[in-house]
C-alpha positions in Angstrom: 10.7 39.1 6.3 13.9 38.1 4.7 14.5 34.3 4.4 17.4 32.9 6.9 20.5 31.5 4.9 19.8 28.3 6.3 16.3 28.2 5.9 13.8 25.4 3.8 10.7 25.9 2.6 8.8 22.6 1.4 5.3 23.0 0.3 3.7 20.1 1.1 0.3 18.9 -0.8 -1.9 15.9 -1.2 -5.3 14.3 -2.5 -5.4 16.8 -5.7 -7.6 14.0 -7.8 -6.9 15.9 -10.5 -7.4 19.7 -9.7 -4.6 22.1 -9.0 -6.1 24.9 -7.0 -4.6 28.2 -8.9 -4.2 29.4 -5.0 -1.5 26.5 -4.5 0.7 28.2 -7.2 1.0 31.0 -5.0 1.2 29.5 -1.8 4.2 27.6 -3.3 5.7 30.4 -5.0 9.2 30.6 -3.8 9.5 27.0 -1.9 12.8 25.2 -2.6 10.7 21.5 -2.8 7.5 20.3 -3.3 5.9 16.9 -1.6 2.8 15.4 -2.9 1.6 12.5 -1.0 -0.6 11.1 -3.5 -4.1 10.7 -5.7 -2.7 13.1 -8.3 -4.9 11.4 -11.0 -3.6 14.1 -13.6 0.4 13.9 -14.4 0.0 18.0 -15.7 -0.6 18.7 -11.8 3.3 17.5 -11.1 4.6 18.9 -14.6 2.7 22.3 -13.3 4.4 22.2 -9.5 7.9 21.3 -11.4 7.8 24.9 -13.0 8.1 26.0 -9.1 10.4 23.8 -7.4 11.8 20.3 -7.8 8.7 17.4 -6.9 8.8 14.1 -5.0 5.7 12.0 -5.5 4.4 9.4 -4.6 1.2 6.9 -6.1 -2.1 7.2 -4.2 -4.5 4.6 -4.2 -6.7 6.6 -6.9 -3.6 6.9 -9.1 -3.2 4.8 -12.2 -1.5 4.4 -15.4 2.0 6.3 -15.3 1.2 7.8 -11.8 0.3 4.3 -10.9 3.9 3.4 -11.4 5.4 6.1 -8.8 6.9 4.7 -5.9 4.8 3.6 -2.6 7.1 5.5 -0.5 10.0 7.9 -0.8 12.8 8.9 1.5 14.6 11.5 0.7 16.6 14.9 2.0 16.0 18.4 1.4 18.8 20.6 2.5 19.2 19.9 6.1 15.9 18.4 6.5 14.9 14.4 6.0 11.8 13.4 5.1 9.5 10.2 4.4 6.3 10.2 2.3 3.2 7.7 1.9 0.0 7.8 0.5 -1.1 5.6 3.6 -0.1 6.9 7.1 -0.7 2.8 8.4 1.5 1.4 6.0 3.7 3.8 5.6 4.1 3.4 10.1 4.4 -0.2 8.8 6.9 0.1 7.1 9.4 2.4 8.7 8.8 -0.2 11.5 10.2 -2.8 9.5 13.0 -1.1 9.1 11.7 -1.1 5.1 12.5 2.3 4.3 15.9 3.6 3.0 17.8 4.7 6.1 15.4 5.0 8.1 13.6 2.6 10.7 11.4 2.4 13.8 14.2 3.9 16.0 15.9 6.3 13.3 12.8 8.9 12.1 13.1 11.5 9.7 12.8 15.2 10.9 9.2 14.9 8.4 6.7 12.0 7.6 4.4 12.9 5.2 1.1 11.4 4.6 -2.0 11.9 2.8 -5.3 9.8 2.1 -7.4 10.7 4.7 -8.2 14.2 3.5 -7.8 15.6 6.7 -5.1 18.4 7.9 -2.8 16.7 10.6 0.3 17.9 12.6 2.2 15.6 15.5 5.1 15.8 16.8 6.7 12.3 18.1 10.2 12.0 19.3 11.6 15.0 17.5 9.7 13.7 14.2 6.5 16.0 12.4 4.1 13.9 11.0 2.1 16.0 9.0 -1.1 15.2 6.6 -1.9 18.6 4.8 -5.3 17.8 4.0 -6.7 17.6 1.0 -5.7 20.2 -1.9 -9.3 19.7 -3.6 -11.9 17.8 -2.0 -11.9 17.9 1.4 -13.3 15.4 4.2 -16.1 16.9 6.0 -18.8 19.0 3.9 -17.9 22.2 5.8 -14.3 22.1 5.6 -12.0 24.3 3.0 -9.1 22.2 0.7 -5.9 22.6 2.1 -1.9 22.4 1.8 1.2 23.0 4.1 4.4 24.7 4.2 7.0 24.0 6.1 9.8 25.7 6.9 13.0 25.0 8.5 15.3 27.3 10.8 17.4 27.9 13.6 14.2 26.7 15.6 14.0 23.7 13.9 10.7 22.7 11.6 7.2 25.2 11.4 4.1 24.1 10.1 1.6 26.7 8.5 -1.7 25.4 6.9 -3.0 27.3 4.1 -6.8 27.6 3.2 -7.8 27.2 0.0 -10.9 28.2 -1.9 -13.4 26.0 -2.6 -14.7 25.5 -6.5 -17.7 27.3 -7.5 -20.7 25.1 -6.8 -18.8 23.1 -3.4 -19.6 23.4 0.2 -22.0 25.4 1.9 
């Protein structure tokens, strides 16, 4: 399927603490941005997703040092699509609340908030907003469950959300 003009593709990743899934390279292969909502832990990941497309980051709670220094909380735009990102989906809530956020606020949302820390793939949709956690990219939550990322793609229909299944390092998991 050929890509609409006006169509954004944002490959959206968190929790890597410091492994970058070779599967993630071609699940983003082709996106026009990259988020990653935190616990890098190893600046090569970034440098490695900025061969792809451009990267907004933001520090986790694992990382330290230069990735320590990375902003809390990032607003940006891609395109036609606005977007927030946190590490922490409570503080981050916090925060747009407060009005604490550039341009944005409790009653002016972004078209995407992105959030990590949990580990756990997420998708709502409040007030024409997507608030999306993509899981984990390497260690996921529960025993049983496979790392993940997201894509997300804008169009005529407005935002889609596809999770994408990882594999799991030799040696994890059931």
């Amino acid at each position: 399927m050929a890509k609409e003009e006006s169509s954004v593709r944002i490959g959206v990743i968190s929790d890597t603490h410091g492994y970058l899934d070779p599967g993630v390279l071609e699940v983003f292969a082709g996106v026009d941005h990259i988020i990653h909502a935190g616990d890098v832990m190893d600046a090569r990941i970034l440098a490695r997703l900025a061969t792809l497309a451009p990267v907004t980051a933001v520090a986790g709670n694992m990382d330290e040092g230069k990735l320590g220094r990375l902003p809390r909380e990032v607003a940006g735009r891609v395109d036609g699509v606005s977007f927030v990102v946190g590490h922490k989906r409570k503080r981050l809530l916090k925060r747009l609340a407060q009005g604490k956020i550039d341009g944005f606020g409790k009653h002016d949302l972004p078209g995407l908030v992105v959030t990590g820390h949990d580990h756990l793939p997420a998708v709502e949709w409040v007030d024409g907003t997507l608030f999306l956690n993509p899981g984990s990219a390497s260690a996921p939550h529960y025993e049983d469950d496979d790392p993940t990322v997201a894509v997300v793609e804008s169009g005529r229909a407005g935002l889609d959300v596809r999770f994408v299944r990882l594999a799991r390092r030799a040696g994890e998991g059931s």
